[in-house]
C-alpha positions in Angstrom: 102.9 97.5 99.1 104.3 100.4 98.4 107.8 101.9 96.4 107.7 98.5 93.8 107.8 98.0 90.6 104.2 96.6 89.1 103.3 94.6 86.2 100.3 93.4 84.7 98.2 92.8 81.7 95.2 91.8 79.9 94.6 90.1 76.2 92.0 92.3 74.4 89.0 90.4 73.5 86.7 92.2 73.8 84.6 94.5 76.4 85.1 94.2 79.8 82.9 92.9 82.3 82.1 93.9 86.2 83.7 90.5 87.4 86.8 92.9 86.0 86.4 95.6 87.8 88.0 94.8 91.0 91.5 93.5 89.4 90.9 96.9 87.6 90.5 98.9 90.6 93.4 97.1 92.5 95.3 98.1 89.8 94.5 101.7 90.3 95.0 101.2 94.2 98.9 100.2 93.2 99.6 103.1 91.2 99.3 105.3 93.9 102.6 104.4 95.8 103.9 102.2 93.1 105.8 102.0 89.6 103.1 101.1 87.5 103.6 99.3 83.9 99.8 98.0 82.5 99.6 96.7 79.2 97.2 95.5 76.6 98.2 92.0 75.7 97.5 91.7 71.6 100.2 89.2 71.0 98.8 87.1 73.5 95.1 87.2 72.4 96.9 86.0 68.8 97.8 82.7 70.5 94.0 81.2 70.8 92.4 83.7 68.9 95.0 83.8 65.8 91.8 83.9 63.4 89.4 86.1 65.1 91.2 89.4 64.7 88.6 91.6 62.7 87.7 93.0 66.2 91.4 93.4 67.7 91.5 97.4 67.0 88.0 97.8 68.4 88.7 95.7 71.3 91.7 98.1 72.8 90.2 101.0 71.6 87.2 99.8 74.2 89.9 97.8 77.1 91.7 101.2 77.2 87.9 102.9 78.0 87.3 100.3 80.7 90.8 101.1 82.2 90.3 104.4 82.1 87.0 104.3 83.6 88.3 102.0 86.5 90.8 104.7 87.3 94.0 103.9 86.0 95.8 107.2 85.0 98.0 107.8 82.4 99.9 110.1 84.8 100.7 107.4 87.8 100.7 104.4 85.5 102.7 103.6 82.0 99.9 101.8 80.1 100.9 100.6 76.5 100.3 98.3 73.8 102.4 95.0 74.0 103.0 95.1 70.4 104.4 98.1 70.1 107.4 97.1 72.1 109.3 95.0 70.4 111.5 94.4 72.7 109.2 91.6 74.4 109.7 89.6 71.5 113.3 89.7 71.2 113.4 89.0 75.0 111.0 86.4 74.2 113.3 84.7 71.6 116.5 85.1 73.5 114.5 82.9 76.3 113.3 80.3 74.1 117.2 79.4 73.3 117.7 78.4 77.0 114.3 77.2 78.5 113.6 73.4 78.3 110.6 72.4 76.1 109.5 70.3 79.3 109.0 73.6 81.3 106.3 74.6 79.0 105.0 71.0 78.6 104.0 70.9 82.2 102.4 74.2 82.6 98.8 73.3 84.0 96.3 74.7 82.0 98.5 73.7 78.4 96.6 70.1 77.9 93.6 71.3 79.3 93.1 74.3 77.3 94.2 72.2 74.2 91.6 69.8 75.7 88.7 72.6 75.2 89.4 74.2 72.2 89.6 70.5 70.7 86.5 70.1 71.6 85.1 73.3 69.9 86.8 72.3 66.9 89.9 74.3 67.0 93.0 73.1 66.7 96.1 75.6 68.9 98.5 72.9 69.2 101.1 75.7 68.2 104.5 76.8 69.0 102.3 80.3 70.2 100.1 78.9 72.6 103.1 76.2 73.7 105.4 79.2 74.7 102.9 81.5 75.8 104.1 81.8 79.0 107.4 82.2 78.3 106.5 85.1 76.2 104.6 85.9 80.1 107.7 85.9 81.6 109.8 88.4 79.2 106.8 90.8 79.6 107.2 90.6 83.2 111.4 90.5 83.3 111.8 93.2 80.7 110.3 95.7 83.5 112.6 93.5 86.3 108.8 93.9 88.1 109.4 93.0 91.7 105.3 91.9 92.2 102.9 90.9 89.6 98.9 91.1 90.8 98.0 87.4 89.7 94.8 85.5 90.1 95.8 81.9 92.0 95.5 80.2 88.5 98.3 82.1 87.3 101.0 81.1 90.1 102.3 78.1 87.5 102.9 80.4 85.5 105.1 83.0 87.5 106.9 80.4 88.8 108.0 79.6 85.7 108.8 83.5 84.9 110.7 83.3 88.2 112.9 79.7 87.2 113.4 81.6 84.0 115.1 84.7 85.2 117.2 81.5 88.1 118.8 80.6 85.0 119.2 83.2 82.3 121.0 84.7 85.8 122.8 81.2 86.6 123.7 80.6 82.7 125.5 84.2 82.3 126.8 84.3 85.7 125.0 87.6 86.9 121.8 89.0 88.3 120.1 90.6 85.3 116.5 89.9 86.3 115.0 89.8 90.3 112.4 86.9 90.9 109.0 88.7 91.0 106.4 87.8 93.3 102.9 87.3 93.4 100.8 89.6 94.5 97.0 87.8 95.2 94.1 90.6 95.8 91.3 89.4 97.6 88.6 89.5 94.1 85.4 87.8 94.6 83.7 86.0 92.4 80.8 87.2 90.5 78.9 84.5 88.6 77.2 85.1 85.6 73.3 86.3 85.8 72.7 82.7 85.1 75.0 81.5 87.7 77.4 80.0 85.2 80.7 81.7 85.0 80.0 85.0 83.8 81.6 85.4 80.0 80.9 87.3 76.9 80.2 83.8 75.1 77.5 82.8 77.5 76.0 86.4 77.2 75.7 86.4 80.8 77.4 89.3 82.1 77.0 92.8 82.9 79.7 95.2 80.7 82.0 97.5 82.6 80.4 100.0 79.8 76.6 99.2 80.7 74.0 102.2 80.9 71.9 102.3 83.7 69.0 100.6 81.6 70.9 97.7 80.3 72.1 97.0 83.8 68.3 96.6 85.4 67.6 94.5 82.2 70.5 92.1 83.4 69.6 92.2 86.7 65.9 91.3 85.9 67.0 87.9 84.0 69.3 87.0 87.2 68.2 83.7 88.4 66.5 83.6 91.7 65.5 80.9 93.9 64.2 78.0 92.0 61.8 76.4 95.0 60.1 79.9 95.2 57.0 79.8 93.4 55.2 83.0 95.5 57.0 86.1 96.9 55.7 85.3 100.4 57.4 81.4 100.1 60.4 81.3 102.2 63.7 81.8 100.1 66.5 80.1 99.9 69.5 83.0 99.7 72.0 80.9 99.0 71.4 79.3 95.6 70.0 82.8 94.5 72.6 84.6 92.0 70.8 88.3 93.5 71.5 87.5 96.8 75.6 86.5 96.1 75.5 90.3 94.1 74.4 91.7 96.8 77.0 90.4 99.0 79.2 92.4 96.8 77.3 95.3 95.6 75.1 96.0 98.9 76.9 94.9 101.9 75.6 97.1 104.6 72.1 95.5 103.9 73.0 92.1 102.6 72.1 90.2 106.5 68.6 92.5 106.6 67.8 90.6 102.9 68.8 87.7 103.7 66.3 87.0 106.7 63.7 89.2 104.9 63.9 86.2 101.8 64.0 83.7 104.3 61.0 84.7 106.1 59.0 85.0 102.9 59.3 89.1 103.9 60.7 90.4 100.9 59.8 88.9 96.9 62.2 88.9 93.9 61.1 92.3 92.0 61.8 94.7 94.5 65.2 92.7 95.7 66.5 92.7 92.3 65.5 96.4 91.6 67.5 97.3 95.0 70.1 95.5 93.4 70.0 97.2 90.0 70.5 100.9 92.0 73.5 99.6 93.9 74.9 98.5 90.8 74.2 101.4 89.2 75.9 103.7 92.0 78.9 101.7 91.9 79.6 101.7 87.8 78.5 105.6 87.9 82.0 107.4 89.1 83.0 105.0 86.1 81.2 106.4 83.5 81.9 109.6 84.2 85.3 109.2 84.0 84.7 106.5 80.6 82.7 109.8 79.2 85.9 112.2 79.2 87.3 109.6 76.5 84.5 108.2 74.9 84.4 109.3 70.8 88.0 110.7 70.9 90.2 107.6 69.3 92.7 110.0 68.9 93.3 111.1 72.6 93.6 107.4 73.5 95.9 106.4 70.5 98.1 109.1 71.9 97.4 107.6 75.8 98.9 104.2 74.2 101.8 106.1 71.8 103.5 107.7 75.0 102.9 104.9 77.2 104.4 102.6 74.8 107.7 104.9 74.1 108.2 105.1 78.0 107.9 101.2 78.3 110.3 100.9 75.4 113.0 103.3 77.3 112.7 100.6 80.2 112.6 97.3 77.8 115.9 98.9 76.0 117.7 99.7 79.2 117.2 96.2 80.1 118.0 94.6 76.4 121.3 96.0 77.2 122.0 94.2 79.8 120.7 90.8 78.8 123.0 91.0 75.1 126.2 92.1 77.3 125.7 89.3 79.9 124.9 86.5 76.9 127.9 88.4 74.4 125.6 89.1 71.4 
């Protein structure tokens, strides 16, 4: 894809893991030939974690490291705080005046999600979480993106961005906002070092910010092969969490491994210490590029100020349109 206009985002709640870093580094791929807006979603970390905010500040001071680590350049991308375009919420409002209730009733994940946080005791039967992703789809119209890099579970949810724009366009009788697309990146999997899904609550993953040491320490408490008492028994590669890493982190010698722990050839300890080092020489361009930012707040307040004016000259341009086309 190349010549579009690109938006995405992510809620900041805290540091970011590997499983991350290859939405982060498509991101970085699309700013090359692209029009890039990437923002740091703090209203919408307010709609499950309304009470949890003591952390917010720390939490995009250390997503905008992780970004910036991953590649994305303040020169080829506009990366900005949600919050400090204001605009999203007045497109936001303007939306809730024409979109049916039931289009947010049947979003997929709205019962389910209300489901599980029941059942940890909190209550986010709100109008926030409701309308969440009608507050989605103004961050994404506001820029008229043409393609939004989406994982599969997010489709509902731009298809509902796109119905949106179908009828503010229908309702006023001209085209303000184009229908944005999805654009799906191939991102694999990574489960957790205990093969549950990796996330900061299960302290399972591996930090985007991990030194070298912390990353062999996680890589020593991966789960192996349960049936395989003695590194000469035959593994089983397939139910080992080491072996799906290296699938990822160590391709040209992920078939060599595999019949080496089948045949009993290879044991645990040196496997996952291969693993470790190809972890390690994949997250190092990254922290070199996290250490040209790391202990200077101010250079990446000042990253988020500009970004955040250029994405307001956009939002307004587009405002403009949507109050002449509804006469307010």
């Amino acid at each position: 894809m190349q010549g579009k206009r690109i938006l995405s985002g992510m809620r900041p709640t805290g540091k970011l893991h590997i499983g991350h870093l290859s939405v982060l580094q498509n991101w970085a791929r699309l700013q090359e030939d692209n029009t890039c807006f990437y923002f740091i979603a703090d209203w919408h970390m307010l709609t499950t974690g309304f009470d949890e905010t003591a952390g917010l500040k720390e939490n995009i001071y250390h997503m905008l490291l992780d970004w910036l680590g991953a590649g994305l350049d303040p020169e080829k991308s506009t990366l900005f705080l949600q919050s400090q375009v204001k605009e999203h919420a007045e497109l936001h409002l303007l939306f809730s005046m024409i979109t049916p209730l039931s289009w947010l009733e049947r979003c997929p994940t709205y019962k389910d999600q209300l489901q599980q946080f029941g059942e940890q005791g909190k209550d986010i039967s709100t109008y926030g979480f409701l309308g969440y992703p009608l507050l989605q789809a103004a961050d994404i119209l506001i820029y008229k993106a043409d393609a939004v890099p989406v994982g599969e579970d997010q489709l509902p949810h731009l298809e509902l961005c796109r119905e949106v724009a179908r009828r503010f366009n229908h309702l006023y009788g001209r085209r303000v906002f184009p229908e944005p697309q999805a654009l799906l990146a191939k991102v694999p999997l990574l489960p957790g070092i205990d093969g549950r899904k990796m996330s900061k609550s299960y302290h399972n993953d591996i930090a985007i910010s991990a030194s070298p040491q912390e990353v062999e320490e996680k890589v020593r408490l991966m789960i192996t092969d349960p049936a395989r008492i003695h590194k000469d028994d035959p593994g089983h590669p397939e139910v080992c969490v080491v072996h799906t890493y290296h699938g990822i982190y160590n391709l040209p010698e992920v078939e060599e491994i595999r019949g080496s722990c089948r045949a009993g050839k290879v044991g645990c300890v040196p496997c996952k210490k291969l693993l470790a080092a190809r972890i390690n020489a994949a997250l190092e361009p990254v922290r070199e590029r996290r250490r040209k930012y790391e202990g200077r707040p101010g250079l990446l307040r000042d990253i988020l100020e500009s970004g955040s004016v250029k994405a307001r000259e956009t939002a307004a341009r587009t405002m403009a349109e949507v109050r002449e086309a509804m006469g307010v």
